[in-house]
TIRO-2110 file (N, C-alpha, C; in Angstrom, 1 decimal):
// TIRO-2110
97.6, 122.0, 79.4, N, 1, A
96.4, 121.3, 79.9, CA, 1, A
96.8, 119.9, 80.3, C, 1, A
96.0, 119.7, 81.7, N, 2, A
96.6, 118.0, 81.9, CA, 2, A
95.3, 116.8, 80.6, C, 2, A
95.1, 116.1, 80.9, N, 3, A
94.9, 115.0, 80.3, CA, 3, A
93.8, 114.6, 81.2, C, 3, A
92.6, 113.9, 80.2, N, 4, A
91.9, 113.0, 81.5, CA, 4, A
91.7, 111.6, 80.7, C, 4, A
91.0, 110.5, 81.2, N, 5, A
90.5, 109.6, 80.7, CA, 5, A
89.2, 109.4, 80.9, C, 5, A
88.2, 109.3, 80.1, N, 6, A
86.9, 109.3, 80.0, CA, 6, A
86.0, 108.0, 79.9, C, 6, A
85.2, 107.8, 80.4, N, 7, A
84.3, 106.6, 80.6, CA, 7, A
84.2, 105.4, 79.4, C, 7, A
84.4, 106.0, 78.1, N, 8, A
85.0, 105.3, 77.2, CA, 8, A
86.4, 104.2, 77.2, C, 8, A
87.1, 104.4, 78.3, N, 9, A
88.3, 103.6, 78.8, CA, 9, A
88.2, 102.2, 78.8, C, 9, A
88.5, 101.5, 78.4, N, 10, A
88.4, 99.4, 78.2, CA, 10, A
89.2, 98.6, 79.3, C, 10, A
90.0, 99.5, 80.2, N, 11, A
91.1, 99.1, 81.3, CA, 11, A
91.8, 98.5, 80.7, C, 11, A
92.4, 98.6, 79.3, N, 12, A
93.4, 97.6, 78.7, CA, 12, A
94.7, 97.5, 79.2, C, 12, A
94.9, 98.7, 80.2, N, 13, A
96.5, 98.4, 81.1, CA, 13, A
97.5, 99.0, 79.8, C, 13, A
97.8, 99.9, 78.8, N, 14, A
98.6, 100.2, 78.1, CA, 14, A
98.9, 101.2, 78.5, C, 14, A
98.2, 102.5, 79.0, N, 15, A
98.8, 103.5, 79.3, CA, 15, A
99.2, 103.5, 80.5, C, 15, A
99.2, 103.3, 81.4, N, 16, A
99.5, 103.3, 82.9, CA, 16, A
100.9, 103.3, 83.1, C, 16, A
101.3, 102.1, 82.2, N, 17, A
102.9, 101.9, 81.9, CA, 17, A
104.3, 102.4, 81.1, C, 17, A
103.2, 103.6, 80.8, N, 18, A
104.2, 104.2, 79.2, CA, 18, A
104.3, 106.0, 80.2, C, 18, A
103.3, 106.2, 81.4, N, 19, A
103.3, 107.8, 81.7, CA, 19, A
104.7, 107.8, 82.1, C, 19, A
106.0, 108.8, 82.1, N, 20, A
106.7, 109.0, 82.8, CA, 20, A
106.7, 109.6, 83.9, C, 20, A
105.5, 110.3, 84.2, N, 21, A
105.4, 110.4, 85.7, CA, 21, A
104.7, 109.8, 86.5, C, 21, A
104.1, 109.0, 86.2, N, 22, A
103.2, 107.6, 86.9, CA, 22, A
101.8, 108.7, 87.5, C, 22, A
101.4, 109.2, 86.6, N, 23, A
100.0, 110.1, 86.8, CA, 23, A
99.0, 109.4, 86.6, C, 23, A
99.1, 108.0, 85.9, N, 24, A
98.0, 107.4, 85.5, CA, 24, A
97.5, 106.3, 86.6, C, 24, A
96.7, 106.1, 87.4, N, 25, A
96.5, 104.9, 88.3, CA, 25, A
94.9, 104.3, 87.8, C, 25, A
94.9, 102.9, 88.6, N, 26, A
93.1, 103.0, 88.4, CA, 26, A
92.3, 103.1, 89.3, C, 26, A
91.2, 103.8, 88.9, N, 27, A
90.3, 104.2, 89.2, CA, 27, A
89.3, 103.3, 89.8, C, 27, A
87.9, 103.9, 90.3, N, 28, A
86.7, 102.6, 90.7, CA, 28, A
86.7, 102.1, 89.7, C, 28, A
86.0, 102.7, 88.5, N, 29, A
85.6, 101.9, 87.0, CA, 29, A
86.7, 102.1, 85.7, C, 29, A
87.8, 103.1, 86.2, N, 30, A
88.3, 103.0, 84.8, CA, 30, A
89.6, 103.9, 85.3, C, 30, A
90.6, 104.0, 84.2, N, 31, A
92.0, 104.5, 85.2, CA, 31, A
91.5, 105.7, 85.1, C, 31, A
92.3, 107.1, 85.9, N, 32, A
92.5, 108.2, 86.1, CA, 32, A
93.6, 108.6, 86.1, C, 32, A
93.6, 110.0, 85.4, N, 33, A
95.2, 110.6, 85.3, CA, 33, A
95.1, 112.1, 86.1, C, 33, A
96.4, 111.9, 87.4, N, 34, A
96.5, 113.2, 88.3, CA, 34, A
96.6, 114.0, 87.9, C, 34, A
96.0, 115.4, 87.6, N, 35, A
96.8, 116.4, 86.7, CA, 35, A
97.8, 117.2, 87.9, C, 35, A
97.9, 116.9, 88.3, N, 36, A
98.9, 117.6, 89.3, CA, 36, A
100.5, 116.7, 88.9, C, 36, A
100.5, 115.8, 88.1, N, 37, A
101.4, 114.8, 88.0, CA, 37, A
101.6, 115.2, 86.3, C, 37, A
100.5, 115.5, 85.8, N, 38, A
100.4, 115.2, 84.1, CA, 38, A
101.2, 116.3, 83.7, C, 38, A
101.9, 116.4, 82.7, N, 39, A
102.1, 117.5, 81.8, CA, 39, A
102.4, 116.5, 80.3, C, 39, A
101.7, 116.2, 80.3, N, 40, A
101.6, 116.0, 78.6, CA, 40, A
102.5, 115.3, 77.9, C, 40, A
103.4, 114.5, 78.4, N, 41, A
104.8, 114.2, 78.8, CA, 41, A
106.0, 115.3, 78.0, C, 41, A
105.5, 116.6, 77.9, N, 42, A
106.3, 117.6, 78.1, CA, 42, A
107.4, 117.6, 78.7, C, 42, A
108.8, 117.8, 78.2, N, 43, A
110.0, 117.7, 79.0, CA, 43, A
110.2, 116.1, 78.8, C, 43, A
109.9, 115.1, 78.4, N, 44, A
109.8, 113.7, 78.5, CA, 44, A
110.0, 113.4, 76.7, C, 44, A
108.7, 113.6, 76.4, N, 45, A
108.6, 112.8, 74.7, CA, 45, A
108.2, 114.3, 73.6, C, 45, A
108.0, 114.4, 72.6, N, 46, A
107.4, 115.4, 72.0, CA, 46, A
105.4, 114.8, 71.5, C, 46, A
105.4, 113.9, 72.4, N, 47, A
103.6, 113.8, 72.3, CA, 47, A
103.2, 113.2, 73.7, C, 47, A
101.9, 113.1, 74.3, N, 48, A
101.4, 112.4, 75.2, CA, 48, A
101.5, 110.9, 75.1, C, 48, A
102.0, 110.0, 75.6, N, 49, A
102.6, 108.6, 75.3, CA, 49, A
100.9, 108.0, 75.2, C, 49, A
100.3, 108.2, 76.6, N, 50, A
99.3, 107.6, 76.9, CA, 50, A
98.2, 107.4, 75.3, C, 50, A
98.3, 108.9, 75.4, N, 51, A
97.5, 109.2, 73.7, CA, 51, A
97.8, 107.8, 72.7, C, 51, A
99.0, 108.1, 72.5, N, 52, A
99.8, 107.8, 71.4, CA, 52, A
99.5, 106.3, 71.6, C, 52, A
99.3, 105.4, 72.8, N, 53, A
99.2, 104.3, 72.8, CA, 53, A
98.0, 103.5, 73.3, C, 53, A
96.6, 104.7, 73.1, N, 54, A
95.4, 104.3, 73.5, CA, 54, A
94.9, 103.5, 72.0, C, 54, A
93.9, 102.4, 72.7, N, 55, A
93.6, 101.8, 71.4, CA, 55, A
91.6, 102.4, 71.2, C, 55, A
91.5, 103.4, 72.4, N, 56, A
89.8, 103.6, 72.0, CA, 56, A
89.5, 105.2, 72.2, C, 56, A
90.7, 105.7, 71.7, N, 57, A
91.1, 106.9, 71.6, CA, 57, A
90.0, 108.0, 72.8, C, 57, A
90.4, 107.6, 73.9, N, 58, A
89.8, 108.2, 75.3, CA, 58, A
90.5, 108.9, 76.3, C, 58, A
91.1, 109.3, 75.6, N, 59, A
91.8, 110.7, 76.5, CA, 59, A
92.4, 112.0, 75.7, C, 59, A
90.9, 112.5, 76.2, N, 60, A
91.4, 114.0, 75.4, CA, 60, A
92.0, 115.3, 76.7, C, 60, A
92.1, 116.2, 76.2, N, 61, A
92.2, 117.6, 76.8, CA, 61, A
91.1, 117.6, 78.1, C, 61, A
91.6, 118.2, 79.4, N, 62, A
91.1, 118.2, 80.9, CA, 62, A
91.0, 119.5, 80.4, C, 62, A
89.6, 120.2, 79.6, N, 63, A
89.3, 121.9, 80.4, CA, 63, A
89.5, 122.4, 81.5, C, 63, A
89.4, 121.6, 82.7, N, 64, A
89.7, 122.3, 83.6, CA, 64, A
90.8, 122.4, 84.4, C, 64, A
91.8, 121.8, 83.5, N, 65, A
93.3, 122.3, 83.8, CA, 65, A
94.2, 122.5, 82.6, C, 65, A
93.6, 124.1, 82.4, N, 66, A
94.2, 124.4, 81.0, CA, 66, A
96.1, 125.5, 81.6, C, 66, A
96.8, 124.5, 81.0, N, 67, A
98.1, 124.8, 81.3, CA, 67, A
99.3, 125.3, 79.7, C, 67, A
99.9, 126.4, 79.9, N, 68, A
100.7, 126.3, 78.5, CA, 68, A
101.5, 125.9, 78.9, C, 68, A
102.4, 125.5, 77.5, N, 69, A
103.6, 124.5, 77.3, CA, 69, A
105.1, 125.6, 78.7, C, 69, A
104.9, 126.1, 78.9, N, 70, A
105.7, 126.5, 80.1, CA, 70, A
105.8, 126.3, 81.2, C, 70, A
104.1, 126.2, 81.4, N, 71, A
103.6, 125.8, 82.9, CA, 71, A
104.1, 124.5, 82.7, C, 71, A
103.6, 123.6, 82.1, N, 72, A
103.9, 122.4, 81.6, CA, 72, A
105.4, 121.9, 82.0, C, 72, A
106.2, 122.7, 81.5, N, 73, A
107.8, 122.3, 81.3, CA, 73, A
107.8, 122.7, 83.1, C, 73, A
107.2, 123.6, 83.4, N, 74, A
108.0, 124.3, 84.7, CA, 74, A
107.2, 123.0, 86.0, C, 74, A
106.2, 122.1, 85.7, N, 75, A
105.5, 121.3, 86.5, CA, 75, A
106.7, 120.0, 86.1, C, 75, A
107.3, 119.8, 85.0, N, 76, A
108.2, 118.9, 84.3, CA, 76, A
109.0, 118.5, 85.2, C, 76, A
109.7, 120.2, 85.7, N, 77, A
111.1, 120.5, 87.1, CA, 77, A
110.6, 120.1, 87.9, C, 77, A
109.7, 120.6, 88.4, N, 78, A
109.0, 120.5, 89.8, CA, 78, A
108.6, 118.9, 90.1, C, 78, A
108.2, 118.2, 89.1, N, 79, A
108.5, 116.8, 89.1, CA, 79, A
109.6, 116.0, 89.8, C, 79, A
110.9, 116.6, 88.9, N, 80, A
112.2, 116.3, 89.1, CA, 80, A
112.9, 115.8, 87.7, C, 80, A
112.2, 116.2, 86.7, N, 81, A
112.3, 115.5, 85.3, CA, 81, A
113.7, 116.2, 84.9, C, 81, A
114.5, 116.6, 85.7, N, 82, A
115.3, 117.4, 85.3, CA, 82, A
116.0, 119.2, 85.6, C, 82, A
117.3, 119.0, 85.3, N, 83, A
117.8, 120.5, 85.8, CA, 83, A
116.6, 121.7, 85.0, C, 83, A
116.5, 122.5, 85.9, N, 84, A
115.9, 124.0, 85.0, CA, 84, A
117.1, 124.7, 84.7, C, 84, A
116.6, 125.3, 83.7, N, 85, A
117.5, 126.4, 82.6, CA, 85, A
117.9, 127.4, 83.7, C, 85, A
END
């Protein structure tokens, strides 16, 4: 699943700079994360950085881009995050 950020966001500028795929930009009123870019930093970290470094805990799970950890790793490559197996 990609990630979103929700109206609850404070624009504190923390996560923007921690995505390794630079999926996070801002938005009119608050940042947004591409899910076409997101994978959870999957193939990168073993948690979502952005998560890990939100201070108003506002980014949950995007229902409507529900992805398993394969799609995930396989969006990882396609990135360029690296050789595929």
């Amino acid at each position: 699943m990609s990630l979103k950020i929700i109206d609850t966001c404070i624009n504190c500028d923390v996560c923007e700079p921690v995505c390794p795929n630079k999926a996070i930009s801002q938005g009119i009123d608050y940042y947004v994360i591409d899910p076409a870019k997101c994978t959870e930093c999957v193939g990168h970290f073993d948690a979502p950085q952005c998560v890990e470094v939100c201070p108003v805990d506002c980014i949950p799970l995007d229902p409507l881009y529900v992805e398993t950890h394969e799609q995930l790793m396989q969006k990882f490559f396609s990135l360029g995050g690296g050789k595929q197996p």
